[in-house]
C-alpha positions as CSV (number, residue, x, y, z in Angstrom):
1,X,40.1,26.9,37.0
2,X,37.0,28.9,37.7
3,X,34.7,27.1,39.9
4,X,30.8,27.1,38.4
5,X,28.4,28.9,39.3
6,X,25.4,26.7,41.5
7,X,22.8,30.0,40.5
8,X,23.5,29.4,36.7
9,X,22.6,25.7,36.9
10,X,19.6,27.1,38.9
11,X,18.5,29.6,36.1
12,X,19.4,26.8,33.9
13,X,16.9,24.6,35.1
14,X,13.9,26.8,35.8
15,X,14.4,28.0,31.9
16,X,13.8,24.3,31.1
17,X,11.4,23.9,33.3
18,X,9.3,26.7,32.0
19,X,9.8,25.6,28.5
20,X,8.4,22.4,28.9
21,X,5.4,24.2,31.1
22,X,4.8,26.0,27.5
23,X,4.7,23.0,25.6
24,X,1.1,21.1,24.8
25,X,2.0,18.0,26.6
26,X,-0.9,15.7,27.9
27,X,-1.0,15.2,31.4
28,X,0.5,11.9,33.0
29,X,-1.9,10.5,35.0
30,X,-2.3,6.8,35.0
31,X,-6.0,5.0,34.8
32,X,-5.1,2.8,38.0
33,X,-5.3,6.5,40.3
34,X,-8.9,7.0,39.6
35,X,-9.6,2.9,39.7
36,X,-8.6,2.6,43.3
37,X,-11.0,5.9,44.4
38,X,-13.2,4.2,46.6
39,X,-12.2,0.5,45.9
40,X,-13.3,-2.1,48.8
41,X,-12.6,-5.9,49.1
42,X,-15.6,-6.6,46.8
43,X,-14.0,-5.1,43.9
44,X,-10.8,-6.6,44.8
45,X,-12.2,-9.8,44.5
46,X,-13.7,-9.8,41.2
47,X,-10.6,-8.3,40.1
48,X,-8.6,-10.9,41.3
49,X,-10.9,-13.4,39.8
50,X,-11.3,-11.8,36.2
51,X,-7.4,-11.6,36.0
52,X,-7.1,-15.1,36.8
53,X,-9.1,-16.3,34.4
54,X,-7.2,-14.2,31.7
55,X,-4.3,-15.6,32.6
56,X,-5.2,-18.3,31.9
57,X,-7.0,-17.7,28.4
58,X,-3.8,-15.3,27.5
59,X,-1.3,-18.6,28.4
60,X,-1.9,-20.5,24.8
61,X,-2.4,-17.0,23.2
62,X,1.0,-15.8,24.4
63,X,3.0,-18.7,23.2
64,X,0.7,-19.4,19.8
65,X,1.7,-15.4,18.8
66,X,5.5,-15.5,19.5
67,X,5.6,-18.9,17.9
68,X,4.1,-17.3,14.9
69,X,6.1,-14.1,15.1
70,X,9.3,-16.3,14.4
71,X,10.6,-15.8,18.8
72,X,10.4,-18.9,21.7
73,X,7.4,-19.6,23.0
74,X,8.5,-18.1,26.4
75,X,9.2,-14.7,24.7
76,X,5.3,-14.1,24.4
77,X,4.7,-15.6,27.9
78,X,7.4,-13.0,28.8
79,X,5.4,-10.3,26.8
80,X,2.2,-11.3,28.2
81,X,3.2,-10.8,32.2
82,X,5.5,-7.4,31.5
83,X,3.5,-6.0,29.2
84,X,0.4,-6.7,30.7
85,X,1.4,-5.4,34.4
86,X,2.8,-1.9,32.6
87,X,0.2,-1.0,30.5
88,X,-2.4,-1.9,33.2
89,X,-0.3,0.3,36.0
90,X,0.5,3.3,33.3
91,X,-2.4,2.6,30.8
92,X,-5.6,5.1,29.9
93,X,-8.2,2.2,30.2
94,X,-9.4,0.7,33.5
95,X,-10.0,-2.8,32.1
96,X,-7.6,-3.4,28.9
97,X,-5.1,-5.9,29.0
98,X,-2.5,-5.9,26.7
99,X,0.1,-8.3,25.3
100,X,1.0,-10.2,22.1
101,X,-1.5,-10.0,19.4
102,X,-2.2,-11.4,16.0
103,X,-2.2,-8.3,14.7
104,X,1.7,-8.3,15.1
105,X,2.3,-11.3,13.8
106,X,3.1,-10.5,10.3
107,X,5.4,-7.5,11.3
108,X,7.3,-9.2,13.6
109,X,8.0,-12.2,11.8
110,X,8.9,-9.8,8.6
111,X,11.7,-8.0,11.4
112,X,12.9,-11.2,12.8
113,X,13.5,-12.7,9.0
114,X,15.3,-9.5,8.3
115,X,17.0,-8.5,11.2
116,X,16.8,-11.2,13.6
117,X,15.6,-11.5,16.9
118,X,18.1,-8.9,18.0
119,X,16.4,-6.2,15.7
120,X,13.3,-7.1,16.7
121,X,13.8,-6.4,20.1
122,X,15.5,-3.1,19.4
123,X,12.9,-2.2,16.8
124,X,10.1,-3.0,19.6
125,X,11.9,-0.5,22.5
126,X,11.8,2.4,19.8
127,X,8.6,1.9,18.8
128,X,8.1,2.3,22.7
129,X,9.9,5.4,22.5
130,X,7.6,6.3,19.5
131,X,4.3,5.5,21.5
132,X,5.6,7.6,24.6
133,X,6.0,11.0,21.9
134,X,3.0,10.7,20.1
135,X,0.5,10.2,24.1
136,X,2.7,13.4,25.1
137,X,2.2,15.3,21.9
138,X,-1.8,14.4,21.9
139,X,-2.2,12.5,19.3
140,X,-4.2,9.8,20.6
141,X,-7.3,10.9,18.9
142,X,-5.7,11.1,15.2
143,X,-6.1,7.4,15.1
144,X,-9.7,7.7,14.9
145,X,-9.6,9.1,11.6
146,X,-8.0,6.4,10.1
147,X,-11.2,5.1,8.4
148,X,-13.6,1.8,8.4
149,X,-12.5,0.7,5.3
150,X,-8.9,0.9,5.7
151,X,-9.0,-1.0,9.2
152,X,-11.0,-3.8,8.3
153,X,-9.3,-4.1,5.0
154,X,-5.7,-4.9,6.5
155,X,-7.0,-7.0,9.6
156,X,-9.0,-9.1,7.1
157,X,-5.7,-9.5,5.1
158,X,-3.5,-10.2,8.2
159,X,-5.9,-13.2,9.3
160,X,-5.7,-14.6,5.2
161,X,-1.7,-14.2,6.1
162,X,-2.2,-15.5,9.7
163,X,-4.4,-18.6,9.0
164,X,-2.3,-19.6,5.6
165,X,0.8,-19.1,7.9
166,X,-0.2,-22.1,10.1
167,X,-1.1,-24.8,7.7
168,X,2.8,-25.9,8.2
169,X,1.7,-27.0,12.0
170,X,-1.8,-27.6,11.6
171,X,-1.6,-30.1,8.9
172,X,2.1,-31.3,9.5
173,X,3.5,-29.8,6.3
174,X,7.2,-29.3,5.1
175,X,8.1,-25.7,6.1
176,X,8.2,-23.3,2.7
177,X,11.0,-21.4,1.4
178,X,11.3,-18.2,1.7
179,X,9.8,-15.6,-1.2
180,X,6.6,-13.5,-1.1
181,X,3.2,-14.7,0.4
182,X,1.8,-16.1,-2.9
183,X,4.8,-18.4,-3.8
184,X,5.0,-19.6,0.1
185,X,1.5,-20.8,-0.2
186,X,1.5,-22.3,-3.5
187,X,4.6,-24.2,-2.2
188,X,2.2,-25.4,1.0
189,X,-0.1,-26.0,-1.7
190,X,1.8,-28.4,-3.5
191,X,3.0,-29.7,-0.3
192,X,-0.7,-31.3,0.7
193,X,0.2,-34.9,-0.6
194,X,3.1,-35.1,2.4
195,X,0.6,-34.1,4.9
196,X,1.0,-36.0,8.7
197,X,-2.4,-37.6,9.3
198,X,-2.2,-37.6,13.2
199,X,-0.7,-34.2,13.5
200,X,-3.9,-33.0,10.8
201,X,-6.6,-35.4,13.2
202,X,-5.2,-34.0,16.3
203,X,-5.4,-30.4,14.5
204,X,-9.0,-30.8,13.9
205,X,-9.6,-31.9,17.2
206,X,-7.9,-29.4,19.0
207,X,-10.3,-26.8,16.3
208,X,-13.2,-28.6,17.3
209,X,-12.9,-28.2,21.0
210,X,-11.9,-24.8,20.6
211,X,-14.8,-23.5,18.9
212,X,-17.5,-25.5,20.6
213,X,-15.7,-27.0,23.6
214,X,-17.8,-24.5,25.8
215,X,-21.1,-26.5,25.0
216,X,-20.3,-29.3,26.8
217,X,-21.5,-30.0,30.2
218,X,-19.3,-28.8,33.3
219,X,-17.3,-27.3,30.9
220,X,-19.3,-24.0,30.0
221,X,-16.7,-21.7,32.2
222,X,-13.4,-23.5,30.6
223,X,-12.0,-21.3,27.7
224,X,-12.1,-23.1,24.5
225,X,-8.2,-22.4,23.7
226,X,-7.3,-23.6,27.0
227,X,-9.1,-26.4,26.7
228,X,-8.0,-27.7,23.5
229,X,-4.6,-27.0,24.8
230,X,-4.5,-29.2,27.2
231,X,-6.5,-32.1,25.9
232,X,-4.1,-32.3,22.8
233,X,-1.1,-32.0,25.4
234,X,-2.8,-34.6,27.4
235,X,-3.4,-37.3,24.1
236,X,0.3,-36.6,22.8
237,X,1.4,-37.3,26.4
238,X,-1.0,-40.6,26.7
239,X,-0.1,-42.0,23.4
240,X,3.5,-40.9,22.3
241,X,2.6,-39.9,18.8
242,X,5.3,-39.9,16.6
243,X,6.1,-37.3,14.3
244,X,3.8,-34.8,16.3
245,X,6.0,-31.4,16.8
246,X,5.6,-30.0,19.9
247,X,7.3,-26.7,21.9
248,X,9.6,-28.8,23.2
249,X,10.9,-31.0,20.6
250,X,10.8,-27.6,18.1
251,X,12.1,-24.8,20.3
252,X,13.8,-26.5,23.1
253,X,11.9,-26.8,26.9
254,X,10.4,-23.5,28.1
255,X,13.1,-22.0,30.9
256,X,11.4,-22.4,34.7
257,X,12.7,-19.4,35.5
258,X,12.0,-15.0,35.0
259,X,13.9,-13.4,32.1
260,X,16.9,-11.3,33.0
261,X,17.8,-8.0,32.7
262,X,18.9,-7.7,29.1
263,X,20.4,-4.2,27.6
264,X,20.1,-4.2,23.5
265,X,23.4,-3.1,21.5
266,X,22.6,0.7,20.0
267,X,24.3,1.8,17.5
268,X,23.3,5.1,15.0
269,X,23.1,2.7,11.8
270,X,20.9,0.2,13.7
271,X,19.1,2.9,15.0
272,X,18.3,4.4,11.1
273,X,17.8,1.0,10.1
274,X,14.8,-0.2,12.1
275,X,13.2,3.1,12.3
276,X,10.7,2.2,9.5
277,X,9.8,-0.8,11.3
278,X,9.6,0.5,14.7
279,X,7.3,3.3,13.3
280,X,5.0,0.2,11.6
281,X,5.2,-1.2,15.2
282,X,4.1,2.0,17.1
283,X,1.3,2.8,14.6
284,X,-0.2,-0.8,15.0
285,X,-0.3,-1.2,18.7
286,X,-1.7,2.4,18.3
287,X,-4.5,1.5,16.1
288,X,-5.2,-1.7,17.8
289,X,-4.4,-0.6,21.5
290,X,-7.2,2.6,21.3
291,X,-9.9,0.0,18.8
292,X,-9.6,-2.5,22.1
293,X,-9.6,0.7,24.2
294,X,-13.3,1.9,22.6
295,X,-14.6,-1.7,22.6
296,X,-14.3,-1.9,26.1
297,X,-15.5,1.3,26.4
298,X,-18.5,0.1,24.9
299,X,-18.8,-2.8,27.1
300,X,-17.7,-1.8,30.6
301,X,-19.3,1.9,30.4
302,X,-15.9,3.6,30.6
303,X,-14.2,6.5,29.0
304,X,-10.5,5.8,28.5
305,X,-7.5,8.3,28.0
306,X,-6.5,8.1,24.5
307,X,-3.2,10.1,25.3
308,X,-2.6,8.4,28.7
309,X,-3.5,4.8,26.8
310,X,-0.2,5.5,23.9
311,X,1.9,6.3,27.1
312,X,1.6,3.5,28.8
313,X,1.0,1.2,25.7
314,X,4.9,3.3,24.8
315,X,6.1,2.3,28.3
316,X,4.9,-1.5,27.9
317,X,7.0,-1.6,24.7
318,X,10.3,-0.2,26.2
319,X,10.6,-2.5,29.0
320,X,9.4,-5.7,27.1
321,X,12.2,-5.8,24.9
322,X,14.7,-5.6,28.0
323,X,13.3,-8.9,29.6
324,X,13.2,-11.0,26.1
325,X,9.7,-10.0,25.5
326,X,8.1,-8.8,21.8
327,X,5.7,-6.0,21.0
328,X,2.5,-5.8,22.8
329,X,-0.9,-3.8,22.4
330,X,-4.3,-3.9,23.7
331,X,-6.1,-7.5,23.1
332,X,-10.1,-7.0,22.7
333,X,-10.8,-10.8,23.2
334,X,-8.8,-10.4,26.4
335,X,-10.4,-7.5,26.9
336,X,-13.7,-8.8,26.7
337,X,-12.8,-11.7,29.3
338,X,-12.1,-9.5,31.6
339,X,-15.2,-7.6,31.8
340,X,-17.5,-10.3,31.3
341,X,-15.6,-12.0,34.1
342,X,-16.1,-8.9,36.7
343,X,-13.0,-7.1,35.8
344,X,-13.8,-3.2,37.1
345,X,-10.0,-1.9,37.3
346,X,-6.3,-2.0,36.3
347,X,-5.9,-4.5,38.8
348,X,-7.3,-7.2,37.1
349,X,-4.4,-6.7,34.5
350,X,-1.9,-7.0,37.0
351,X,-2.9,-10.2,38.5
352,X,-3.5,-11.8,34.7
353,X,0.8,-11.1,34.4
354,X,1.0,-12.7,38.0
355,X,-0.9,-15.8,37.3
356,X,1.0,-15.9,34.3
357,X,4.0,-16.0,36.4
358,X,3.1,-18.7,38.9
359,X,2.3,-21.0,35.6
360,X,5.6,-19.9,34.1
361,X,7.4,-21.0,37.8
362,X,5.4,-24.1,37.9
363,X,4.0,-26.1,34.9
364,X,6.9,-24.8,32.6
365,X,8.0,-28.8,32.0
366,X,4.7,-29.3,30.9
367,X,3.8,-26.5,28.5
368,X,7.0,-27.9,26.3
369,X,4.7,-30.9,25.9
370,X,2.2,-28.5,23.9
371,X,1.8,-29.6,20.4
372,X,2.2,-26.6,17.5
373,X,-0.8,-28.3,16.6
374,X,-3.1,-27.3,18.7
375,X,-1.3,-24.1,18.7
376,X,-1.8,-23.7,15.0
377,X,-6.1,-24.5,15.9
378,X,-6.0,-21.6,18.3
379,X,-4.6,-19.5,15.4
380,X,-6.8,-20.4,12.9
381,X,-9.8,-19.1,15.2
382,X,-7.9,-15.9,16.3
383,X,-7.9,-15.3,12.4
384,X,-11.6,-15.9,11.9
385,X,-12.2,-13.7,14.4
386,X,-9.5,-11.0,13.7
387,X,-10.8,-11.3,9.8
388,X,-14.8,-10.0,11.0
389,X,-15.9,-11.6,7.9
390,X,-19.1,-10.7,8.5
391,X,-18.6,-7.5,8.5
392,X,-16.2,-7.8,5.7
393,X,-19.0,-9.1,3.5
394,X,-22.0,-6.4,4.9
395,X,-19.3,-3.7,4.0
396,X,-18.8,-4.5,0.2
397,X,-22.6,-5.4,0.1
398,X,-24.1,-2.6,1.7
399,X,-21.3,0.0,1.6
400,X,-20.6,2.9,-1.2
401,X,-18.6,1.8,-4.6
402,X,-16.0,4.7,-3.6
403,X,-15.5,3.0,0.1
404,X,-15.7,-1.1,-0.9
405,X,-13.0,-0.4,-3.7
406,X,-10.2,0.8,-0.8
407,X,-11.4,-1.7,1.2
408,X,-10.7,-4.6,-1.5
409,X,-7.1,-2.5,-2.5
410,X,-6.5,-2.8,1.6
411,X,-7.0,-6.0,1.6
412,X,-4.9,-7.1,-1.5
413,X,-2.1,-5.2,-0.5
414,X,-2.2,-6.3,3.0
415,X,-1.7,-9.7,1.2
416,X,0.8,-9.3,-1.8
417,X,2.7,-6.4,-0.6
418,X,3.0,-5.8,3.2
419,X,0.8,-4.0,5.7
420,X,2.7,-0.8,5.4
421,X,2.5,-0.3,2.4
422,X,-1.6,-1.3,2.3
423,X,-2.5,1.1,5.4
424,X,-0.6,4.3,3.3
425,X,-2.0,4.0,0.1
426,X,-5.7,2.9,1.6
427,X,-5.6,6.2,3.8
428,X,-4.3,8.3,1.0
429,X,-6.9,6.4,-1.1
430,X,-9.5,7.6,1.8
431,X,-8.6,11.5,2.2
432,X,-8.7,11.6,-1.9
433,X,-12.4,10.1,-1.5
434,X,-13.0,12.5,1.4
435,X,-11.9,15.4,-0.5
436,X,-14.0,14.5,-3.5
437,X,-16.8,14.0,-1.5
438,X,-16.4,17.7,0.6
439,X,-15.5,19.6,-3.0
440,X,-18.6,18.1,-4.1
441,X,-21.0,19.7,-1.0
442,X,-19.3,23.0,-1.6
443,X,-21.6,25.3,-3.6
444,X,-21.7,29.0,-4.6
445,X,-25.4,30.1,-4.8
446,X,-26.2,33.2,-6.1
447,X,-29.4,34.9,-4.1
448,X,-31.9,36.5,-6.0
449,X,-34.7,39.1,-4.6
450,X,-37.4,36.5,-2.9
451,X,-34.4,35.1,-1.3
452,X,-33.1,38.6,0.3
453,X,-36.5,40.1,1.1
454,X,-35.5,40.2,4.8
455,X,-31.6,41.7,4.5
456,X,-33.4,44.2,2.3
457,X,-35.6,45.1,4.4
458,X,-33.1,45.7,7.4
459,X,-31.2,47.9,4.7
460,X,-34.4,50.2,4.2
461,X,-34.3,49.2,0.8
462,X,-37.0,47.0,-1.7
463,X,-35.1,45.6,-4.8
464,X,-31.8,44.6,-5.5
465,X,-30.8,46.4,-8.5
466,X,-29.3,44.7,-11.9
467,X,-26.2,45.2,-11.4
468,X,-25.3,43.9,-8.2
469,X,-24.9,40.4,-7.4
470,X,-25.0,38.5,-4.3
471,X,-23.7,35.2,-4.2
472,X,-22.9,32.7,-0.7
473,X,-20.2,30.5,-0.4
474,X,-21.5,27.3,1.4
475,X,-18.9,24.8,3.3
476,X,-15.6,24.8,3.7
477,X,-13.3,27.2,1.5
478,X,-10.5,24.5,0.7
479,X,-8.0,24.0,-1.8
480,X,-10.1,21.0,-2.8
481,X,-13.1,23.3,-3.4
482,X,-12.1,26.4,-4.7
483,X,-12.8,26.1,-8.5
484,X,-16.9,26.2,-7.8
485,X,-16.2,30.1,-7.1
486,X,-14.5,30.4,-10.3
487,X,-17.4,28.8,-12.1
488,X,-20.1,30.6,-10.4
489,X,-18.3,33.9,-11.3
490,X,-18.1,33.3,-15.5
491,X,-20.7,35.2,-16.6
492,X,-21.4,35.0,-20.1
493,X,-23.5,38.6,-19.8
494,X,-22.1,41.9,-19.1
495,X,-20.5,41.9,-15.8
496,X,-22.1,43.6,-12.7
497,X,-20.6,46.7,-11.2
498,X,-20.4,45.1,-7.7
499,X,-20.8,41.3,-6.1
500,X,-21.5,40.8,-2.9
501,X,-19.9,37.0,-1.2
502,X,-21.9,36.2,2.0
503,X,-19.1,33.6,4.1
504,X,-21.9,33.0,6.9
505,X,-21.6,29.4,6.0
506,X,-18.0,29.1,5.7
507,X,-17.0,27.2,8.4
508,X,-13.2,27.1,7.3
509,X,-10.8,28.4,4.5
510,X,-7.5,27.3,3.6
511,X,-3.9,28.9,2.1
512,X,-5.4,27.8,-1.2
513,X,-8.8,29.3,-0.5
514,X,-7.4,32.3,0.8
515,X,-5.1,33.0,-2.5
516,X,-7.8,31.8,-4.9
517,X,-10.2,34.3,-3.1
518,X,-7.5,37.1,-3.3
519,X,-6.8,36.5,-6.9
520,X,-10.8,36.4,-7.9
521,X,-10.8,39.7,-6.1
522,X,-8.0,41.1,-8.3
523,X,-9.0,39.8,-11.6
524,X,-13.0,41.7,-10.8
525,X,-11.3,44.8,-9.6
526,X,-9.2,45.0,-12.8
527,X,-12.9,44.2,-15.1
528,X,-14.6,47.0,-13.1
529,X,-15.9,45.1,-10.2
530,X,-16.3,46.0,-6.9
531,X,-16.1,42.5,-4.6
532,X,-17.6,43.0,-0.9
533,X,-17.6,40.2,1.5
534,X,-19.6,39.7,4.6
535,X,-20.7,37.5,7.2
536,X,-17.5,35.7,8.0
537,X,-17.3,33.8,11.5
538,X,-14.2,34.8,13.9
539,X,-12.1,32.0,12.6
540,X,-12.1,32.8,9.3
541,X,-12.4,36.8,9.5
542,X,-9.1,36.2,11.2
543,X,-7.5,34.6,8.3
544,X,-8.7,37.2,6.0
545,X,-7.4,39.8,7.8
546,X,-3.7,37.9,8.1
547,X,-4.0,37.2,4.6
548,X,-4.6,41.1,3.8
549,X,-7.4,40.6,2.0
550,X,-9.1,42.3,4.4
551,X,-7.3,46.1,5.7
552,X,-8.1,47.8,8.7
553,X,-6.5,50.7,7.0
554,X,-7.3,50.0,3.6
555,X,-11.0,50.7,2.0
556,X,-14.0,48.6,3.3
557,X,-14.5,45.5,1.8
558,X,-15.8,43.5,4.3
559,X,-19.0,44.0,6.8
560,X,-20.3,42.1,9.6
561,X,-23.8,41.4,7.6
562,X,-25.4,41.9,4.2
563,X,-27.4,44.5,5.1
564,X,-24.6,46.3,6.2
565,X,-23.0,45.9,3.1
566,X,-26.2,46.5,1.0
567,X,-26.0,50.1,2.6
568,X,-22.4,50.9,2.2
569,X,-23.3,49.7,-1.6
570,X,-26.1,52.2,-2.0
571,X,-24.1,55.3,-0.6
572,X,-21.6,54.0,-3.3
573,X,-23.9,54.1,-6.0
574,X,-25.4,57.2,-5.0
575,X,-28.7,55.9,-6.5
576,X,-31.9,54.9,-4.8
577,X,-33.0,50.9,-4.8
578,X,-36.6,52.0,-4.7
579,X,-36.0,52.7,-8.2
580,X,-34.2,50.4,-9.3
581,X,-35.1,48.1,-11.8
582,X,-35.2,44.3,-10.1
């Protein structure tokens, strides 16, 4: 047997190499490298002190989100610390912190009723994968033209979904049966007469201490969630309430212990089977992970990596899944603590996941004591806050007709259908608006003589003669425009002899421009008319001459400027303008 040759490995090698050198991958360079230029013990400190406090804000967060997503409470405590620690060592933003969201919750629990916790897992690490592909390929900054209406349509519908989701624990109602969104909360509805009057007190408490808990003396620093957390732990604990469901007596008690190392099955049919849902994942945490990214921008003075933010947020989903964990993205309100609180670098992320981990290692026994109560208060502010109903009402008050109706179709979906569905056919709605709205700034002018005094001028010559048009195409060429040139060109008199199209203010043209322009050219050529064209920036001269509408071999029909072209149309005529009548 012929032994192989090292040197063709070699070659082989530096061919890939090169190949990936040609591709347009972003750059992998973690936030955390620039963060630490320059960092001193002040800065640590404020770090360290910042990510303690979201720790301890992310703990009733974590487990209220993976209760809601159908998992163990552990599972988002487990998604809080790996997640968290990855995107904030891989991540494009010095001060986001990532982990379950509310955002997820509606997806996840769909996967988990579907597929199990099993699929969820699996459908999590691909949309890692996903996340990884679309930082390398760039395309962190096609999220931002997913547009206003869209995004606060479906978040608006996922905190209706979110908040009617928890009336089972927040007033101690029998669970629904399965079925669409409307029939699950008609069946709570009817449900109301069974409800458990110390579960719905200790619910309003909880609520109550949440939202204004802050306000009261010595407590101004204590986070509201944490605090009504406790207090409801603490009275459940004092008084033995019976019939209160807590983590413990509903899950089973939260494990003292890490997660282990735990490899999914893979198979090709799984694989094809939670690919749509994997690619609902990876969009989401996108969306939300780069929203959170800009708000902090806003707050802390930063410029995140859009690319380098999908690549770590990709890298946070793939190892999740392996320790037990769900998805995760980028959580503003976290977020927000963390600045406000000092927070100046990735670091901050990375000791939130470690105090995380100390509370996991030490008060486990006690956070099975946790009423789904006071879990199901924490939720229903995470959904007013999520639903930005103030914005939600300024919007279809203040905004246009075209924009408030796919913000109220968003919304609906979101509610009856799923968010999939919702986010596709609000875009689509969106780009059909858009194009309406570009078609309708497109115009073809026709110039007369005051308007060409000075291009006349430059061409030695003083009136435009009768039969020679000028007209200018004005905005973008596209296939969503091109019937203005059409109409422009109908003339109900005799036709001219030549027409002249300044492109100056084209700033693009399309395939569909291109042929429509081609075949306008054609059709005058075969009624006697001479089409010139002028004034076309690089970009587009370029297309015209790959199109072949333009021939560097073929007779002129285009010139840099419409004096230019006035002169090559007077040599043509063989007349004299000066004489011309106007």
């Amino acid at each position: 047997m012929e032994r192989p040759d090292p040197q063709h490995f070699q070659r082989a090698g530096t061919s890939l190499r090169n190949l990936l050198a040609q591709l347009p991958l972003a750059p992998f360079r973690p936030r955390l490298l620039d963060a630490l230029q320059g960092y001193d013990r002040h800065r640590l400190l404020t770090d360290c002190g910042a990510g303690l406090t979201v720790g301890i804000v992310a703990l009733p967060l974590a487990m209220a989100f993976a209760i809601a997503s159908g998992v163990k409470p552990e599972q988002g405590l487990y998604t809080a610390i790996i997640a968290g620690i990855a995107v904030s060592l891989f991540g494009g933003s010095r001060v986001q912190i990532a982990g379950p969201t509310g955002a997820f919750i509606v997806i996840l629990a769909g996967v988990v009723a579907q597929y199990g916790v099993s699929g969820l897992l699996l459908a999590t690490l691909m949309a890692g994968v996903i996340l990884v592909a679309m930082g390398l390929a760039r395309l962190g900054a096609v999220i931002r033209f997913i547009p206003d209406p869209v995004i606060v349509g479906f978040t608006a519908g996922i905190a209706v979904i979110i908040w009617v989701g928890q009336w089972q624990y927040f007033f101690g109602l029998p669970a629904p049966g399965g079925g669409p969104f409307y029939l699950k909360t008609w069946q709570l509805l009817q449900s109301f007469g069974q409800l458990h009057t110390a579960t719905s007190l200790l619910a309003l408490l909880s609520l109550a201490l949440a939202v204004w808990g802050s306000r009261i003396p010595g407590l101004a620093r204590v986070p509201g969630p944490l605090l009504a957390m406790v207090v409801a732990t603490a009275v459940v604990m004092a008084f033995d309430l019976q019939g209160v469901a807590t983590i413990e007596s509903t899950f089973g008690a939260i494990p003292r212990a890490l997660p282990a190392l735990q490899l999914p099955e893979v198979g090709f049919d799984r694989l094809v089977e939670l690919l749509p849902a994997a690619f609902t994942i990876a969009m989401l945490g996108a969306i939300e992970s780069l929203l959170s990214a800009v708000v902090a921008d806003g707050m802390a003075g930063t410029r995140h990596d859009s690319n380098q933010e999908l690549i770590g947020q990709g890298v946070a989903n793939i190892l999740s899944p392996l320790f037990g964990g769900i998805a995760a993205t980028g959580a503003i309100a976290r977020t927000a603590t963390n600045i406000r609180n000092g927070g100046t670098s990735p670091l901050a992320g990375v000791v939130h996941g470690i105090t995380l981990v100390l509370i996991l290692l030490v008060l486990a026994p006690y956070a099975g004591k946790v009423p789904l109560a006071a879990l199901a208060a924490i939720l229903f502010l995470v959904a007013w806050n999520m639903s930005e109903a103030r914005r939600f009402v300024r919007m279809v008050r203040q905004a246009p007709r075209a924009d408030v109706a796919i913000l109220l179709i968003t919304f609906v979906l979101t509610i009856v259908t799923d968010l999939v569905v919702a986010v596709n056919i609000g875009v689509i709605l969106a780009m059909f608006q858009f194009m309406r709205r570009m078609s309708a700034s497109v115009s073809v002018v026709e110039h007369g003589q005051a308007s060409l005094r000075h291009e006349l001028a430059e061409a030695g010559l003083d009136t435009l003669p009768k039969d020679v048009l000028v007209y200018a195409i004005e905005g973008p060429f596209f296939f969503g425009s091109v019937d203005s040139l059409e109409r422009a060109l109908s003339w109900s008199r005799e036709p001219p002899r030549w027409v002249l199209l300044r492109l100056e203010r084209v700033p693009l043209v399309d395939a569909t421009g291109l042929k429509r322009l081609e075949s306008t050219i054609e059709n005058l050529r075969g009624r006697g008319v001479h089409v010139l064209l002028s004034g076309a920036n690089l970009r587009v001269l370029r297309k015209l001459v790959r199109a072949e509408i333009v021939r560097r071999d073929g007779p002129p029909v285009y010139f840099g400027d419409l004096a230019t072209a006035l002169r090559h149309v007077d040599a043509a005529r063989g007349t004299d303008y000066s004489t011309s009548e106007a």
